[in-house]
C-alpha positions as CSV (number, residue, x, y, z in Angstrom):
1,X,2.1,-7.9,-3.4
2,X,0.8,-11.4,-3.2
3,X,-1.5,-12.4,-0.2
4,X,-1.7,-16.0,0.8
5,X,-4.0,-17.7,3.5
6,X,-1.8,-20.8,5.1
7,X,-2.5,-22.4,8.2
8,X,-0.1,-24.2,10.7
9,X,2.8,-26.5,9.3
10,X,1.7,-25.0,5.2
11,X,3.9,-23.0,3.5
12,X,5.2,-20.9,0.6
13,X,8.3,-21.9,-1.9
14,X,10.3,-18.6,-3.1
15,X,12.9,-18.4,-5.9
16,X,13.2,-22.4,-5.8
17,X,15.2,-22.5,-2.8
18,X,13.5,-20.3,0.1
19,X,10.6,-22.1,2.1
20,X,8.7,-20.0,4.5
21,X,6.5,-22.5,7.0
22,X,4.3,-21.2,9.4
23,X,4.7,-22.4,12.9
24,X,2.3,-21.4,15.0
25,X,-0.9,-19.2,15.2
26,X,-1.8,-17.7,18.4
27,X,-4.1,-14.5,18.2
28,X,-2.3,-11.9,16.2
29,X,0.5,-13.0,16.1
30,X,2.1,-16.0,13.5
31,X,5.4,-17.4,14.1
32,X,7.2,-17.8,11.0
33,X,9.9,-20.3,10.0
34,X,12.7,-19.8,6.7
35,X,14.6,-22.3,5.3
36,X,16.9,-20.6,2.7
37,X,20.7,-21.3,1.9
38,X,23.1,-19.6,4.2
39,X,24.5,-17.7,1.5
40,X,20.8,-15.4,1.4
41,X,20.8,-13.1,4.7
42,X,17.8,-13.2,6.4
43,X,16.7,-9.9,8.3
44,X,13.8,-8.9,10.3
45,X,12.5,-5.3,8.3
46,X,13.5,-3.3,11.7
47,X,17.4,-4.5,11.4
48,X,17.4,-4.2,7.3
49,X,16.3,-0.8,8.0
50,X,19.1,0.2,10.8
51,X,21.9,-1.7,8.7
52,X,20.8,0.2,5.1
53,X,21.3,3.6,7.5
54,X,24.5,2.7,8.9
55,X,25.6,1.8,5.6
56,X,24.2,4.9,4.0
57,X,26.3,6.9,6.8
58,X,29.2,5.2,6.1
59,X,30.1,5.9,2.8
60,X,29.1,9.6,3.6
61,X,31.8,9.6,6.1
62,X,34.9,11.4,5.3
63,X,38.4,9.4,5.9
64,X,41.4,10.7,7.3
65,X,43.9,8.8,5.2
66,X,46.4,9.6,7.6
67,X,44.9,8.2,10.6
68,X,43.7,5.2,8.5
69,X,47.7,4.0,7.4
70,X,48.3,4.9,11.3
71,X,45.9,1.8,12.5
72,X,48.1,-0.3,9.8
């Protein structure tokens, strides 16, 4: 992991294309900004998380192929 010290309106470049600015400082907590293509998704960790899980439960899920050609 790399650990940077910015301040307000500094930021870092990633991959050539992905610019995380730092908006605002107050206390503990730092308000982030990303400027990235739209083509990369951009998740909060908390949502990454839930969607990897759903995913995960998904394709453990077993399909009735019946019922599925009955929706079509």
């Amino acid at each position: 992991m790399l650990a940077l010290s910015r301040k307000i309106g500094e930021s870092i470049i990633i991959d050539n294309e992905t610019e995380v600015v730092i908006l605002d400082i107050k206390g503990d907590q730092v308000k982030i900004g990303v400027n990235a293509p739209k083509t990369i998704p951009i998740y909060r960790k908390e949502i990454y998380e839930q969607i990897q899980a759903s995913n995960k439960e998904a394709a453990n899920t077993k399909v009735n192929v019946k019922e599925l050609n009955q929706l079509f």
